[in-house]
C-alpha positions as a LaTeX table, in Angstrom:
\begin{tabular}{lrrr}
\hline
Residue & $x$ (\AA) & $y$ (\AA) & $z$ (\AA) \\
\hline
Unk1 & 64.80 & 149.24 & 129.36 \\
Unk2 & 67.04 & 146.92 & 131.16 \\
Unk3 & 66.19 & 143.47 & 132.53 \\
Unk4 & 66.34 & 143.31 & 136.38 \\
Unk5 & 65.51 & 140.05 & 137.79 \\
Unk6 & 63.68 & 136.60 & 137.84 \\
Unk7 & 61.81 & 136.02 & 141.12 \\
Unk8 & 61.26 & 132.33 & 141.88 \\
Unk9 & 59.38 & 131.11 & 145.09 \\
Unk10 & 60.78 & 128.72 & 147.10 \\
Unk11 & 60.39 & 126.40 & 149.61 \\
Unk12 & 63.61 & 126.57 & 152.10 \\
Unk13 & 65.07 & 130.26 & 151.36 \\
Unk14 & 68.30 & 128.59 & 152.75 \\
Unk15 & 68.26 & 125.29 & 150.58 \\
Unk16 & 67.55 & 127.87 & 147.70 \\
Unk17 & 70.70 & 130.57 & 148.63 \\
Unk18 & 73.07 & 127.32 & 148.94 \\
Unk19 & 72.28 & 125.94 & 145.65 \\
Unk20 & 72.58 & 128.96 & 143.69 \\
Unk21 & 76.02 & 129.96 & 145.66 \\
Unk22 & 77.56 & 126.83 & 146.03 \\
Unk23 & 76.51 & 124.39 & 143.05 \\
Unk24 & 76.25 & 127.27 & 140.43 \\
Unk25 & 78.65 & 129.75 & 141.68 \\
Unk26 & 76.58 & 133.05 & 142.10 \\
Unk27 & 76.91 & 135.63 & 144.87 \\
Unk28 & 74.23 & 136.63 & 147.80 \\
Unk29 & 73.55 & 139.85 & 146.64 \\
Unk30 & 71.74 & 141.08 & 149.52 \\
Unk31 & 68.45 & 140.03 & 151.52 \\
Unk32 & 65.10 & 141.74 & 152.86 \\
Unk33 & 63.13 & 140.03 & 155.61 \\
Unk34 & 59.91 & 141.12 & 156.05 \\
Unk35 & 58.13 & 139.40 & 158.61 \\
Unk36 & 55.46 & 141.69 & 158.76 \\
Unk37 & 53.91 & 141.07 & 155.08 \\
Unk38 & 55.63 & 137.10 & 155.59 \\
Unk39 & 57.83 & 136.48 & 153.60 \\
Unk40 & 61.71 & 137.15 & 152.61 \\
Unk41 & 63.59 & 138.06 & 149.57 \\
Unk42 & 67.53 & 136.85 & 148.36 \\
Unk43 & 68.93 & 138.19 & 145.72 \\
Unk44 & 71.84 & 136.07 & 143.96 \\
Unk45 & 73.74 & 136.74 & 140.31 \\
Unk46 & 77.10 & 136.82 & 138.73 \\
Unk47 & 79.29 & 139.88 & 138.64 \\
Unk48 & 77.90 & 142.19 & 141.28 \\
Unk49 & 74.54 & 141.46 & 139.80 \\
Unk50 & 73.07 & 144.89 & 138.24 \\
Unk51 & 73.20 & 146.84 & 136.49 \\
Unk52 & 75.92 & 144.88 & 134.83 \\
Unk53 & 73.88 & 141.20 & 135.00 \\
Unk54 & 70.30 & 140.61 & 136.00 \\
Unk55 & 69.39 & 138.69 & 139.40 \\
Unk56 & 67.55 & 136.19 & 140.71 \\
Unk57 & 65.26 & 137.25 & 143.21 \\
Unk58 & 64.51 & 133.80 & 145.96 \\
Unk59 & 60.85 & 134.60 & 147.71 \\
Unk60 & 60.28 & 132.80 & 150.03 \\
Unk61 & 56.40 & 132.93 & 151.66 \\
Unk62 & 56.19 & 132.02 & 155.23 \\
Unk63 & 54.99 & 128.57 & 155.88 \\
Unk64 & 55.04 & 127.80 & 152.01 \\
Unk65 & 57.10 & 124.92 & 151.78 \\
Unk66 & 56.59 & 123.19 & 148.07 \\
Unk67 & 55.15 & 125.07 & 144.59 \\
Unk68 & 53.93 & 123.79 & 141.49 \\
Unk69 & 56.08 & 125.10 & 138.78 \\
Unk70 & 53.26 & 124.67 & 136.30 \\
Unk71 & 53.78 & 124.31 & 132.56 \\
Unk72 & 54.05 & 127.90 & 131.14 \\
Unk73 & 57.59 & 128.71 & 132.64 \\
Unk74 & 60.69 & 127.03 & 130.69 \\
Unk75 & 63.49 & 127.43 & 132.36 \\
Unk76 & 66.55 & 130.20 & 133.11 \\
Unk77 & 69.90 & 129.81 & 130.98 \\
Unk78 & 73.41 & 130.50 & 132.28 \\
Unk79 & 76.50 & 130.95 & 129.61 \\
Unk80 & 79.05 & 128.47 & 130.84 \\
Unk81 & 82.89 & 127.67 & 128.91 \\
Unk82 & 82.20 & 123.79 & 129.07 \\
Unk83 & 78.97 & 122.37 & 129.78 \\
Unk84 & 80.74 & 118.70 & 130.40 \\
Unk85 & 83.14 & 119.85 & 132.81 \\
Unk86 & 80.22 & 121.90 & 134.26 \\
Unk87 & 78.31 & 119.47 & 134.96 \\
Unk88 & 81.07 & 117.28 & 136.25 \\
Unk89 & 82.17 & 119.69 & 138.81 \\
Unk90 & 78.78 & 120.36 & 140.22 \\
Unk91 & 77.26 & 116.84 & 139.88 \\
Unk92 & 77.50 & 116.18 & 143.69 \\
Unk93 & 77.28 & 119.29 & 145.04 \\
Unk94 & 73.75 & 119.51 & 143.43 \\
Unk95 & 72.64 & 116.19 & 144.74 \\
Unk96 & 74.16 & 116.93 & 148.03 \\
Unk97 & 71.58 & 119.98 & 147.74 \\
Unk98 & 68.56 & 118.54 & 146.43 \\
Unk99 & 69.14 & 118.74 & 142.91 \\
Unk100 & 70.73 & 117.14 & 139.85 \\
Unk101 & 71.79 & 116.90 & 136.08 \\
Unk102 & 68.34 & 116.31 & 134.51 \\
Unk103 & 69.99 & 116.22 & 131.10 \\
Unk104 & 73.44 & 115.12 & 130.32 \\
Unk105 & 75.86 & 117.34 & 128.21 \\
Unk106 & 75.50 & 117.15 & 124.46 \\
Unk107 & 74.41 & 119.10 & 121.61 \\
Unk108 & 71.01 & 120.53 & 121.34 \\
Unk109 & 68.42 & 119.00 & 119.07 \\
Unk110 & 68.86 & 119.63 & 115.57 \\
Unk111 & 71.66 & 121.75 & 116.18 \\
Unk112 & 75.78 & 121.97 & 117.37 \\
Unk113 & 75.34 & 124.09 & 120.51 \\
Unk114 & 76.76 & 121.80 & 123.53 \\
Unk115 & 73.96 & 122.33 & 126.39 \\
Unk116 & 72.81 & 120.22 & 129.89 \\
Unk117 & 69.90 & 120.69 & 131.84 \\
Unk118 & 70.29 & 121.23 & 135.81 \\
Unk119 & 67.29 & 121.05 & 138.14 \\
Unk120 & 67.43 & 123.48 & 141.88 \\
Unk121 & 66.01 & 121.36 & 144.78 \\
Unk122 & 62.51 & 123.53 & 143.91 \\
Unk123 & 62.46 & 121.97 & 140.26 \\
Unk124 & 63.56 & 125.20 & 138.58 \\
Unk125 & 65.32 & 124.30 & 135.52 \\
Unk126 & 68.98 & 125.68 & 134.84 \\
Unk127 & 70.33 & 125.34 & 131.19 \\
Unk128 & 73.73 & 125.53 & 130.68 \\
Unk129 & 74.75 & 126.49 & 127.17 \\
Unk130 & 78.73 & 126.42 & 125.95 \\
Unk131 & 79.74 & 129.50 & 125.11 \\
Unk132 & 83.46 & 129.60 & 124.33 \\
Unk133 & 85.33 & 132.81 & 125.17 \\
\hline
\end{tabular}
């Protein structure tokens, strides 16, 4: 088995693709529009996405603006070399996009790992952990 992707619903397919391009630095993969069944797909990720890395599929549902993210989904976690200058670098760029550093860089409770919490402009959670090297 290999994972494949995460599919999150959004609100503005377009808000969505910026944010995960330009504040977190994936690619657009590809996209499917399918007007007939309403609703149309983006695919972003790292490295080419698969098989190498798994993707994030964007949904959006025509005329769908705003989701409840509920309580039973945490959040998606992307390996980054220093969570401080992370954050840092995309601290306006996320606000400029509807979202923002939810929690600041430090280590995680009851533990050494260095890790931040970024929120997309749909209230998806991002956490970036420090991995050196």
């Amino acid at each position: 088995m290999h994972m494949l992707h995460t599919m999150l619903r959004v609100g503005n397919l377009q808000r969505a693709i910026d944010f995960y391009t330009q504040v977190l630095g994936m690619d657009l993969l590809r996209t499917t529009k399918r007007p007939e069944q309403q609703y149309d797909l983006a695919f972003v990720g790292y490295g080419g996405g698969n098989p190498g890395q798994a993707e994030i599929e964007l949904t959006y549902n025509y005329g769908v603006e705003r989701y409840e993210t509920g309580t039973a989904f945490g959040h998606i976690a992307i390996g980054v070399p220093d969570v401080a200058g992370t954050c840092a670098a995309l601290r306006e760029k996320a606000a400029s996009l509807g979202g923002a550093i939810t929690r600041e860089p430090g280590p995680v409770k009851g533990g050494t790992t260095m890790i931040a919490f970024v929120t997309d402009p749909d209230g998806y959670k991002i956490e970036l952990i420090e991995r050196k090297g």
